[in-house]
py3Dmol code that shows the C-alpha trace and the ligand (Angstrom):
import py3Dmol

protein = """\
ATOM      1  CA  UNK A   1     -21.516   8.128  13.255  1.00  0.00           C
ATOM      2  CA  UNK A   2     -18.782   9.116  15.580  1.00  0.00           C
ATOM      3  CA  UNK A   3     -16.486  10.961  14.099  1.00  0.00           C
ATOM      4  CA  UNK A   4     -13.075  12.271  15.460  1.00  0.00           C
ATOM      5  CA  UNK A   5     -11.177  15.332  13.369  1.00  0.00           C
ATOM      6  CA  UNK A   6      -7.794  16.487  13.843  1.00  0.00           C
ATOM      7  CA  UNK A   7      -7.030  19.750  11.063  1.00  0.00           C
ATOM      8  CA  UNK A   8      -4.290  17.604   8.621  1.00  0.00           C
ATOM      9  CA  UNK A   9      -0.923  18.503   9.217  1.00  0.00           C
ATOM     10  CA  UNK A  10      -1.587  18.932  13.347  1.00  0.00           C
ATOM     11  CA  UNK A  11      -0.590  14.868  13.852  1.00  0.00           C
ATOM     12  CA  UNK A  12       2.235  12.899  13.228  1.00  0.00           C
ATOM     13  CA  UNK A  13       0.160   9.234  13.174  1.00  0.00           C
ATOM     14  CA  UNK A  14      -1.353   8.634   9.852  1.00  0.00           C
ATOM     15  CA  UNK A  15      -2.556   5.303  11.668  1.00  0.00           C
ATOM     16  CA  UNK A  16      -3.628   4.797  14.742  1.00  0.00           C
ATOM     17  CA  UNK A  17      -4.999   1.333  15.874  1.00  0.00           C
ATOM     18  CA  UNK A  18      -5.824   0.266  19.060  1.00  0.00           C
ATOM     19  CA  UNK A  19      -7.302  -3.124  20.215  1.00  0.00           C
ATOM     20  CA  UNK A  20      -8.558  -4.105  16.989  1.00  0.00           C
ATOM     21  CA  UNK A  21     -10.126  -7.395  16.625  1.00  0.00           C
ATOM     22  CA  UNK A  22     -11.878  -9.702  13.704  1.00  0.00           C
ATOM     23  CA  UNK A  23     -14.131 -12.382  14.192  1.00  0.00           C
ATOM     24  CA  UNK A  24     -15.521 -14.372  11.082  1.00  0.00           C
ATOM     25  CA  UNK A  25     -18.547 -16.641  11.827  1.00  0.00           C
ATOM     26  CA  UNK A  26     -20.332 -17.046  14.829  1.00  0.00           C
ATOM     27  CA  UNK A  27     -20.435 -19.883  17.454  1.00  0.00           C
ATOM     28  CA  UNK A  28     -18.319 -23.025  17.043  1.00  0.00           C
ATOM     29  CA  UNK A  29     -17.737 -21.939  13.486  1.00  0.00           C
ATOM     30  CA  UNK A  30     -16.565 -18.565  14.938  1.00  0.00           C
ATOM     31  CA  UNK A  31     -12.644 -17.771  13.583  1.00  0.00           C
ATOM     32  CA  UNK A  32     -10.722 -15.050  15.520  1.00  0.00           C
ATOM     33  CA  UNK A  33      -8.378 -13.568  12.792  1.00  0.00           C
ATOM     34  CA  UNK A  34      -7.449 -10.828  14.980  1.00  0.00           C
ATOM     35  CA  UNK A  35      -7.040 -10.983  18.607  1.00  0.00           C
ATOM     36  CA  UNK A  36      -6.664  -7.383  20.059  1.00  0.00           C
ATOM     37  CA  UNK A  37      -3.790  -5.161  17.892  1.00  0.00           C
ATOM     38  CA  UNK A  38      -2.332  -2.023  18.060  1.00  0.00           C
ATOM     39  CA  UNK A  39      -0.059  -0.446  15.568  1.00  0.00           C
ATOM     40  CA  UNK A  40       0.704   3.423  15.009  1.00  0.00           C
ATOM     41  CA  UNK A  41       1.940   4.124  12.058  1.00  0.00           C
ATOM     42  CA  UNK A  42       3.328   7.996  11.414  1.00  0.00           C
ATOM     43  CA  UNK A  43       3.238   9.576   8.193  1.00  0.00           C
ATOM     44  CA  UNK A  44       6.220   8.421   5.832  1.00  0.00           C
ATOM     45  CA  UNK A  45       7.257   5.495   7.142  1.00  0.00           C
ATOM     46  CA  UNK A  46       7.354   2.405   5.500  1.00  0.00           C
ATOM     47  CA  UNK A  47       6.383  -0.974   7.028  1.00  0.00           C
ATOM     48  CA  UNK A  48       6.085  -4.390   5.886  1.00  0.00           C
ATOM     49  CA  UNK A  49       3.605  -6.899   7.315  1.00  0.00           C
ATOM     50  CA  UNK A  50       5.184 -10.184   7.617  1.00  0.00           C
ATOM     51  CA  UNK A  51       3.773 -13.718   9.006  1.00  0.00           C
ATOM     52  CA  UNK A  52       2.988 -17.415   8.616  1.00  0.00           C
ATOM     53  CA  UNK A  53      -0.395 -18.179   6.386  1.00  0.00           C
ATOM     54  CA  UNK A  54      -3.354 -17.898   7.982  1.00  0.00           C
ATOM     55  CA  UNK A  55      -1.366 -15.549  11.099  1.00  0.00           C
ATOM     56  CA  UNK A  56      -4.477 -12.417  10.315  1.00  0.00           C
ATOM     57  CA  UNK A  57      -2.250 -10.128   7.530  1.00  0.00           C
ATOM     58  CA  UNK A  58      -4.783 -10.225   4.888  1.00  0.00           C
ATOM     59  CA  UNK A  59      -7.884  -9.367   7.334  1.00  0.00           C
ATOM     60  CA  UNK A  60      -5.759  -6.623   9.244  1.00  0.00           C
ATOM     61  CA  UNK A  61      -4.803  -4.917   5.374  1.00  0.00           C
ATOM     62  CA  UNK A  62      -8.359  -5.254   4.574  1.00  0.00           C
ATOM     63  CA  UNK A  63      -8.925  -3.388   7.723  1.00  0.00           C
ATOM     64  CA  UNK A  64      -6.722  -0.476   7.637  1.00  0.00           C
ATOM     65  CA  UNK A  65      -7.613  -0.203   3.515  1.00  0.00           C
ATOM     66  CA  UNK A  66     -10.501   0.550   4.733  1.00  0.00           C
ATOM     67  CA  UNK A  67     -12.344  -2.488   3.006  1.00  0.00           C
ATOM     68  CA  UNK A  68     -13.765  -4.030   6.159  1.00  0.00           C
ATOM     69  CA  UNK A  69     -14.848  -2.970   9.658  1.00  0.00           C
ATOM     70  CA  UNK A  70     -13.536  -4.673  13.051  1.00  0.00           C
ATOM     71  CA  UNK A  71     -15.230  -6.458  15.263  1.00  0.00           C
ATOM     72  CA  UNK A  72     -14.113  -4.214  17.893  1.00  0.00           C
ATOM     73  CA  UNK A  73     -11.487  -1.914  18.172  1.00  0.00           C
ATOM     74  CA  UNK A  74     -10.994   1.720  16.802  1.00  0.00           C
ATOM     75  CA  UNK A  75      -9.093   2.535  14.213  1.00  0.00           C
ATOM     76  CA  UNK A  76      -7.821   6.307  13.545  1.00  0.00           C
ATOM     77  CA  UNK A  77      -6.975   7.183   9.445  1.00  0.00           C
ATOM     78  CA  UNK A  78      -5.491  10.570   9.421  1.00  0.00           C
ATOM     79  CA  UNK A  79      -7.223  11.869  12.052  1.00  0.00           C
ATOM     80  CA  UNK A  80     -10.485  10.272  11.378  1.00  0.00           C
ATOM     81  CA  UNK A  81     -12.001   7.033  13.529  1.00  0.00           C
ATOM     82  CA  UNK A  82     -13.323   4.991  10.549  1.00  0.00           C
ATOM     83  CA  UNK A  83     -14.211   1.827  12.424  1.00  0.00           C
ATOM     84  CA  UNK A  84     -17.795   2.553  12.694  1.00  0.00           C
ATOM     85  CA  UNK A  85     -18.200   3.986   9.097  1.00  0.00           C
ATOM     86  CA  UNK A  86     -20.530   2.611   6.263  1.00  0.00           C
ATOM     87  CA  UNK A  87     -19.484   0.791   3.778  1.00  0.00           C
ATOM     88  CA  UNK A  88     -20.454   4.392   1.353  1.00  0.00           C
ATOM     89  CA  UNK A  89     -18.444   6.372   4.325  1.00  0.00           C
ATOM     90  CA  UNK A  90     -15.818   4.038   3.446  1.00  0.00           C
ATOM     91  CA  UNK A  91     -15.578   4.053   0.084  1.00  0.00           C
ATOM     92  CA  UNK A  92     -15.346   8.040   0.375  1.00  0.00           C
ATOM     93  CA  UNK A  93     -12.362   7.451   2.937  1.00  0.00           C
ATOM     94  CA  UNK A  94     -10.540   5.052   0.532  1.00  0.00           C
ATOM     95  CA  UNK A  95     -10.693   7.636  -2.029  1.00  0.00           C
ATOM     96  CA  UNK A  96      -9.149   9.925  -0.402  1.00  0.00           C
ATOM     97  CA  UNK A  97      -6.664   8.189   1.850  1.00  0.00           C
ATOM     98  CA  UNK A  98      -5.396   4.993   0.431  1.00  0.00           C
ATOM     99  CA  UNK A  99      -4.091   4.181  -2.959  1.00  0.00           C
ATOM    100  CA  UNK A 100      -3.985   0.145  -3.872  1.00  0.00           C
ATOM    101  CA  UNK A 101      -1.314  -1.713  -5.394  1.00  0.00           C
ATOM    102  CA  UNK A 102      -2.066  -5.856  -5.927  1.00  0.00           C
ATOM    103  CA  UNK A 103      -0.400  -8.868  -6.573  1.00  0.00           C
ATOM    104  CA  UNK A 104      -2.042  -9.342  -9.722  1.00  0.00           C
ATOM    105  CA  UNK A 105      -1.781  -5.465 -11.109  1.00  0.00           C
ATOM    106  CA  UNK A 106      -5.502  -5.302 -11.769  1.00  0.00           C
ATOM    107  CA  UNK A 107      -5.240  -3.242 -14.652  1.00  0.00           C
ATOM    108  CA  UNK A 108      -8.393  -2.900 -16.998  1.00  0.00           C
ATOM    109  CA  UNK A 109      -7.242  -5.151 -19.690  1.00  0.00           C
ATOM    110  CA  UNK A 110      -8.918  -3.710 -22.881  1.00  0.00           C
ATOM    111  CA  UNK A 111      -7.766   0.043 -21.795  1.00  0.00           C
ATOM    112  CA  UNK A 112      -4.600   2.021 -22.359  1.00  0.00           C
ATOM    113  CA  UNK A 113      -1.950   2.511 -19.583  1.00  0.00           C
ATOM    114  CA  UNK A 114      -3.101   6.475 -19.919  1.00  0.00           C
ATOM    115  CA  UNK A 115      -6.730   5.924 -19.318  1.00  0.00           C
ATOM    116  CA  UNK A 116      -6.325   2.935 -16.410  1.00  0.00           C
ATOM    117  CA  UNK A 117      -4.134   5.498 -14.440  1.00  0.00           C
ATOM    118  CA  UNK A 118      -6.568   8.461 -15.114  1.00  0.00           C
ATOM    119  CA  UNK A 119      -9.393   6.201 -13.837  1.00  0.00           C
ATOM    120  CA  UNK A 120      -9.420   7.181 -10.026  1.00  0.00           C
ATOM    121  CA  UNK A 121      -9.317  10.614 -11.709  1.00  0.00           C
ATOM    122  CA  UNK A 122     -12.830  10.126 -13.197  1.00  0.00           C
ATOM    123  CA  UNK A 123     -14.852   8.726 -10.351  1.00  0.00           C
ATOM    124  CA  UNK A 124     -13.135  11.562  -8.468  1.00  0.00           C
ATOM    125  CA  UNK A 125     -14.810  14.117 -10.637  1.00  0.00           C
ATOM    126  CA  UNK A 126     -11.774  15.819 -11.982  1.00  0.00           C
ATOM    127  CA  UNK A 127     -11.843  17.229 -15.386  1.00  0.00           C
ATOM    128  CA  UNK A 128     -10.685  15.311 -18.355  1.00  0.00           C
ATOM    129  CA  UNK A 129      -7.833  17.564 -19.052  1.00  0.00           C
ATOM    130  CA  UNK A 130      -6.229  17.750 -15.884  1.00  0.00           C
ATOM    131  CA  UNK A 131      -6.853  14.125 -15.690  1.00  0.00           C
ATOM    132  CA  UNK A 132      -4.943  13.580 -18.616  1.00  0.00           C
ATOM    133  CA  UNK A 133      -2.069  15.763 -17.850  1.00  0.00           C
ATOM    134  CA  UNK A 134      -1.884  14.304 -14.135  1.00  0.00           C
ATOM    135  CA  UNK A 135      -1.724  10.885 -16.083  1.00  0.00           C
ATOM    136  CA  UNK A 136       0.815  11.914 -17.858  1.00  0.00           C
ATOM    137  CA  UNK A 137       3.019  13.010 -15.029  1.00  0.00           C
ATOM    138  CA  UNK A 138       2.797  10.262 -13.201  1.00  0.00           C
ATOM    139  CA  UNK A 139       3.531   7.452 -15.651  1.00  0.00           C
ATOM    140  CA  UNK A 140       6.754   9.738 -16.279  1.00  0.00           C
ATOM    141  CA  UNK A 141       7.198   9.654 -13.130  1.00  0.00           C
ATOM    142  CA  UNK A 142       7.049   5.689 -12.931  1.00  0.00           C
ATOM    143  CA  UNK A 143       9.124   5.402 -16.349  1.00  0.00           C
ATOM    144  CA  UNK A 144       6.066   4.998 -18.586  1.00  0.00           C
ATOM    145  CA  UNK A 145       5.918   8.266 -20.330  1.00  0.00           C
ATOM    146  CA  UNK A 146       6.554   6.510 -24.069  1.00  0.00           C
ATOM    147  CA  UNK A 147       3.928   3.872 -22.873  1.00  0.00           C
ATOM    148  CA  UNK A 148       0.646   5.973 -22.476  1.00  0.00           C
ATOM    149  CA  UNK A 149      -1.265   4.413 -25.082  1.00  0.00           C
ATOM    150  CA  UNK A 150       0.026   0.568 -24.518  1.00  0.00           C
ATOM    151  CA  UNK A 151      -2.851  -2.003 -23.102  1.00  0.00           C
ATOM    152  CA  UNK A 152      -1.706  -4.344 -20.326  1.00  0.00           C
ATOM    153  CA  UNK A 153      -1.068  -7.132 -22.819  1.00  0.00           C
ATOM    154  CA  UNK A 154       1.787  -5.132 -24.581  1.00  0.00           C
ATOM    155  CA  UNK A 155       3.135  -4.383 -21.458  1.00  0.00           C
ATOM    156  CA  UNK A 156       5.829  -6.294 -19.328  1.00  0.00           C
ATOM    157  CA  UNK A 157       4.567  -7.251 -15.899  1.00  0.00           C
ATOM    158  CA  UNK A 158       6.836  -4.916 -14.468  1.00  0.00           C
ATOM    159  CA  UNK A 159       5.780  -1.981 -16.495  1.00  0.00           C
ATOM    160  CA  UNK A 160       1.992  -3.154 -15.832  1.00  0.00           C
ATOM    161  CA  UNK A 161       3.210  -2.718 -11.822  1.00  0.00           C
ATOM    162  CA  UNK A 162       4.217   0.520 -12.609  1.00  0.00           C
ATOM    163  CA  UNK A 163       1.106   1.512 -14.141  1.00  0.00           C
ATOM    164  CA  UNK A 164      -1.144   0.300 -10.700  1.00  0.00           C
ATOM    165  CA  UNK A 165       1.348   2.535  -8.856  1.00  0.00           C
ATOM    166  CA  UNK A 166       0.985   5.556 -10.877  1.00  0.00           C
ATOM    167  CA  UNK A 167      -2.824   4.791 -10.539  1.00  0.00           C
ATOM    168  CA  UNK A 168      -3.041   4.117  -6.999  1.00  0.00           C
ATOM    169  CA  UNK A 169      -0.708   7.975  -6.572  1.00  0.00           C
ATOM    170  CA  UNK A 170      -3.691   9.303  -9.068  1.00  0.00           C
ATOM    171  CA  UNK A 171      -6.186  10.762  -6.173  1.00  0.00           C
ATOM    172  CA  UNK A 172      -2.509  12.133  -4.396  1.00  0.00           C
ATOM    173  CA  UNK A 173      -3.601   9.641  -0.946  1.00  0.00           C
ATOM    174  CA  UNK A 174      -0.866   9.727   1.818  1.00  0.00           C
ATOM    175  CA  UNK A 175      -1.191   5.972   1.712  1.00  0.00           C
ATOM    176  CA  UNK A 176      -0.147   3.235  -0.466  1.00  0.00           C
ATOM    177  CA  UNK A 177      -0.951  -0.300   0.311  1.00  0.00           C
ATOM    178  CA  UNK A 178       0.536  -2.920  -1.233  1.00  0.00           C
ATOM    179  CA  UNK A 179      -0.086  -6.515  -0.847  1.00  0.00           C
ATOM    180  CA  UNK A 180       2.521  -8.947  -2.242  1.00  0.00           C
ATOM    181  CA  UNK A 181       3.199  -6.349  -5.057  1.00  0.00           C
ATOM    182  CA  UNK A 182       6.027  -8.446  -6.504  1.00  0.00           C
ATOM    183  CA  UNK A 183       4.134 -11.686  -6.073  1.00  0.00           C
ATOM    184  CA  UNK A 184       4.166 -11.902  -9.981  1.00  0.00           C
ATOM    185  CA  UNK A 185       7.625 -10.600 -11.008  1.00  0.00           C
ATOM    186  CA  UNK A 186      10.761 -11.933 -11.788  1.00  0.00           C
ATOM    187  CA  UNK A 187      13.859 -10.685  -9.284  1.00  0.00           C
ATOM    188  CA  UNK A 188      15.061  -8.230 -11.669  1.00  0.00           C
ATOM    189  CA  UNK A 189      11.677  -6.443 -12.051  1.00  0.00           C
ATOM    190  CA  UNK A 190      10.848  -7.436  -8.491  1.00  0.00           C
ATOM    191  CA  UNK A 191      14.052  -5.199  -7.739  1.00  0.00           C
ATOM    192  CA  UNK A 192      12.815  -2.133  -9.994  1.00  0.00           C
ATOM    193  CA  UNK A 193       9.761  -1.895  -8.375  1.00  0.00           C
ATOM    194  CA  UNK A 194      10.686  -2.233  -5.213  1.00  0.00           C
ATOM    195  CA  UNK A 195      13.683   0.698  -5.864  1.00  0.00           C
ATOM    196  CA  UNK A 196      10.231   3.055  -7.093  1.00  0.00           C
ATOM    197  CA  UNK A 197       8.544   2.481  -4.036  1.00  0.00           C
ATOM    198  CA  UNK A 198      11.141   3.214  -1.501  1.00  0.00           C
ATOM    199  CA  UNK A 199      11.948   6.369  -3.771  1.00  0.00           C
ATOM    200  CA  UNK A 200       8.006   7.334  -3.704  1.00  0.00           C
ATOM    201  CA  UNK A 201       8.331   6.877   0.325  1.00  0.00           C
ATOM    202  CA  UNK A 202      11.854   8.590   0.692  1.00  0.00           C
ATOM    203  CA  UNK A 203      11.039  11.232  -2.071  1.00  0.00           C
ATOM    204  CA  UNK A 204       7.428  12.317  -1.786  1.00  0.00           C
ATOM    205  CA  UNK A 205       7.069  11.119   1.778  1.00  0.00           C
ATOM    206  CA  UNK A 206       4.498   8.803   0.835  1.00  0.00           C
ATOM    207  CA  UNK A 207       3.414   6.306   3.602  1.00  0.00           C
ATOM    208  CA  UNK A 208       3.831   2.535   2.295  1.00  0.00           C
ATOM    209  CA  UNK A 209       2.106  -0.381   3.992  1.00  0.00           C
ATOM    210  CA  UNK A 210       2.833  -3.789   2.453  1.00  0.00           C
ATOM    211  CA  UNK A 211       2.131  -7.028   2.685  1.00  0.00           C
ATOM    212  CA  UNK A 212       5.381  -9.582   1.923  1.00  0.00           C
ATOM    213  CA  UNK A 213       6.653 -13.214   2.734  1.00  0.00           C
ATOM    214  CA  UNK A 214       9.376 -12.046   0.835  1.00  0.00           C
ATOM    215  CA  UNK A 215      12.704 -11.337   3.134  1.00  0.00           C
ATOM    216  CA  UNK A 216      14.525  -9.739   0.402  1.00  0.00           C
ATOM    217  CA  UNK A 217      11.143  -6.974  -0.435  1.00  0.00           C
ATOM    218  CA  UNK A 218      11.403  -6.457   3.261  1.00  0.00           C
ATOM    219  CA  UNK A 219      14.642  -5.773   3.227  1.00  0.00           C
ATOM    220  CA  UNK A 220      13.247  -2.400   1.068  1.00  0.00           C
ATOM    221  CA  UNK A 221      11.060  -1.455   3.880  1.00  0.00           C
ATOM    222  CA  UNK A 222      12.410   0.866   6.778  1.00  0.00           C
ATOM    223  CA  UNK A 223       9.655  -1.150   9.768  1.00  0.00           C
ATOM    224  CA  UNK A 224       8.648  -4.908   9.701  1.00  0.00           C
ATOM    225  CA  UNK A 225       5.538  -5.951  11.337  1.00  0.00           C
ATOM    226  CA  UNK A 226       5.406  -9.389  12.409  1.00  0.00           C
ATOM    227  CA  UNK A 227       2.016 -11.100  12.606  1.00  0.00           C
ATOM    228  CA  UNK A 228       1.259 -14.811  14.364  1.00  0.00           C
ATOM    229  CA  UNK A 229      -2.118 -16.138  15.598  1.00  0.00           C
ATOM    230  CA  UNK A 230      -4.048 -12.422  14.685  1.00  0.00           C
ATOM    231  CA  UNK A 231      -1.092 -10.730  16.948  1.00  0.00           C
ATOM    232  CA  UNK A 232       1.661  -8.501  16.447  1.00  0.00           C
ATOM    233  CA  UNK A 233       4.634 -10.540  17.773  1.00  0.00           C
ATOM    234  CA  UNK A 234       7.177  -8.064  17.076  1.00  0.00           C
ATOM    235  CA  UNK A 235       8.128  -4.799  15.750  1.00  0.00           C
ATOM    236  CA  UNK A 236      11.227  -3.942  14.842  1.00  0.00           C
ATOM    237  CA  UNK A 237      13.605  -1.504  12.781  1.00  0.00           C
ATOM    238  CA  UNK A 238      14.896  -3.379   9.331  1.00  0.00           C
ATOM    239  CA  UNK A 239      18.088  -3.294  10.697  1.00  0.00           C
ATOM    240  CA  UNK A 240      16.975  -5.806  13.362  1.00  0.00           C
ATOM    241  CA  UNK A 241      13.894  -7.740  11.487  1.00  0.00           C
ATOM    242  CA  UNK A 242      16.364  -8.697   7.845  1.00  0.00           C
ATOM    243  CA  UNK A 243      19.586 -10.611   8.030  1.00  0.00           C
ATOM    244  CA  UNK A 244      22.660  -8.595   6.850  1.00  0.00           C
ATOM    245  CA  UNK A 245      22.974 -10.573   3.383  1.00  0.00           C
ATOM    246  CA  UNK A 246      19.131  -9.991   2.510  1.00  0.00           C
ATOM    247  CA  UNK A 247      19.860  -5.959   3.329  1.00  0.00           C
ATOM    248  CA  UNK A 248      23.589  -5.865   1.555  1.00  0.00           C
ATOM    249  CA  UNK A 249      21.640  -7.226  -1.425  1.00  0.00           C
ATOM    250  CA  UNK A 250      18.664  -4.807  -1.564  1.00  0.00           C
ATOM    251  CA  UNK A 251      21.240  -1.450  -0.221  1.00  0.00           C
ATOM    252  CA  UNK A 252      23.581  -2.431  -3.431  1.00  0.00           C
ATOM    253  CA  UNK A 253      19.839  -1.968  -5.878  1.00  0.00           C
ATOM    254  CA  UNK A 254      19.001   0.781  -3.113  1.00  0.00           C
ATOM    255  CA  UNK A 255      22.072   3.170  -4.780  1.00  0.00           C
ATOM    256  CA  UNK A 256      20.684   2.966  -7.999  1.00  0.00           C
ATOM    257  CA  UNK A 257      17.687   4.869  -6.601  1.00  0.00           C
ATOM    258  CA  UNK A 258      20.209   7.745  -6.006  1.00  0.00           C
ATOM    259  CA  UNK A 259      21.059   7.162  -9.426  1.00  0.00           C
ATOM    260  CA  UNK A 260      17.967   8.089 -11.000  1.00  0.00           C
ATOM    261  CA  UNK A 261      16.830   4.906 -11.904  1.00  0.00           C
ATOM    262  CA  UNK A 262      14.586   2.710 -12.575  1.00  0.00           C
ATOM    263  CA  UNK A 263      14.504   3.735 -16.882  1.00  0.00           C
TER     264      UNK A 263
END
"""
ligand_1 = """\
27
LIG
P -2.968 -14.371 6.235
O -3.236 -13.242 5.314
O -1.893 -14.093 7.221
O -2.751 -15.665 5.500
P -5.800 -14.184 6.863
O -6.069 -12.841 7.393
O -6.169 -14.449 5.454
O -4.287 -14.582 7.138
O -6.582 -15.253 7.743
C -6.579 -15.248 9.170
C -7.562 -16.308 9.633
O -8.878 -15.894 9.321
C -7.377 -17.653 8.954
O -7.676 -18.662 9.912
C -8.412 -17.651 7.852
O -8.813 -18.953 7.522
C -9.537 -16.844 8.483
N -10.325 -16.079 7.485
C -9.863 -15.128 6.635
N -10.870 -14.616 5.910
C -11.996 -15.263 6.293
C -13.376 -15.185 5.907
N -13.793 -14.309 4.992
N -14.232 -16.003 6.528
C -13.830 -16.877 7.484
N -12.561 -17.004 7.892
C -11.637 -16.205 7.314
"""
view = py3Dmol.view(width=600, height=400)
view.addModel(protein, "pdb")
view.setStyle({"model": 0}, {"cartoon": {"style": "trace"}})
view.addModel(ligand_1, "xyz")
view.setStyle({"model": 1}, {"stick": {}})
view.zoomTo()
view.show()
């Protein structure tokens, strides 16, 4: 296993990628879904992956969440190469580094908003009342705190977003990866979540990484990421990547963050 350490806190790069490829199959039924990227990524910025279908975003995400290994390539995590880890080393990574936000919320349906965000807690090992309290704190945090005890079901979709992002903050990982996390939502709650996340990056410092086709959840991010053919085509500033009237419309929702909002 080769490992390489840097002390936290001595480097800037949370990610550091270099050459990374991913090959499905083998032979004529061989698919190159990534042909040779690179992509640093420092600690609190936020970036969204954009591209065409089939153009390599989901397999490069499953990469750097640490759900997959490359083909070839390395791949740095806060200081650690993780491209030649097991799938147990990588587990133990992902528990540590990376919190998860999906498309689909993936709450545990039959279990309280409370308990689904303490969850990460548990398998962690940490004791039930700290668990609790942490819990606590962070659906506050999200605008949850008079929904601990609500199931999925009696929750908005929304407020069921906000509930995978308190979870995926449980284990306190620099990263959060998102993938299409408004996929689901209407543009109003689209809006709200988006607003939490960029206050989470801007507020906390946390590192965001998300998926979108989405222009105007772009627009929230600070970095877009362009993918065609399993290549990074281009890499820009928002500024450059989001037309004016996508950004005017997001910056107006963007005050409200100053605000104190989302309720
Ligand atoms: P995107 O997320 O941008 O739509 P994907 O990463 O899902 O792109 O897919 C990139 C390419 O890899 C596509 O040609 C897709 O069909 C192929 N691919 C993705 N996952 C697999 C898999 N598990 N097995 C074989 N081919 C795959």
């Amino acid at each position: 296993m080769a490992l390489r350490r840097t002390p936290e806190g001595t480097s800037d790069l949370l990610i550091e990628v270099r050459d990374m490829t991913k090959v499905y199959g083998a032979g004529d039924m061989a698919v190159h879904a990534l042909q040779g990227v690179s992509l640093d990524v420092r600690r609190g910025e936020f970036v969204a992956i954009m591209g065409p279908s089939g153009s390599g975003k989901s397999t490069f995400m499953h990469l750097l969440g640490c759900l997959d290994r490359p083909t070839s390539g390395s791949y740095c995590l806060a200081g650690q190469e993780v491209s030649r880890l097991s799938a147990d080393e990588l587990a133990i990574v992902r528990s540590r580094q990376i919190g998860f936000v999906f498309q689909s919320f993936n709450l545990l349906a039959r279990t309280t908003a409370l308990e689904n965000v303490e969850l990460p807690m548990l398998y962690a090992g940490m004791p039930r009342d700290t668990r609790t309290s942490r819990a606590t704190e962070l659906l506050a945090s999200v605008g949850l705190g008079n929904r601990l005890d609500h199931r999925p079901s009696e929750l908005s979709g929304g407020q069921q977003q906000r509930v995978a992002i308190a979870r995926a903050l449980a284990n306190g990982a620099p990263l959060l990866m998102a993938d299409e996390p408004t996929g689901n939502l209407d543009s109003a709650s689209s809006a709200e979540i988006m607003m939490l996340v960029r206050r989470l990056n801007e507020q906390q410092g946390l590192t965001v990484v998300l998926v979108t086709h989405d222009m105007g959840v772009a627009a929230w991010s600070k970095r877009v990421v362009t993918f065609r053919d399993g290549r990074i085509v281009s890499d820009t500033p928002v500024a450059d990547a989001v037309p004016e009237a996508v950004r005017a419309g997001a910056g107006h929702a963007h005050t409200a963050v100053h605000e104190g909002a989302p309720a």
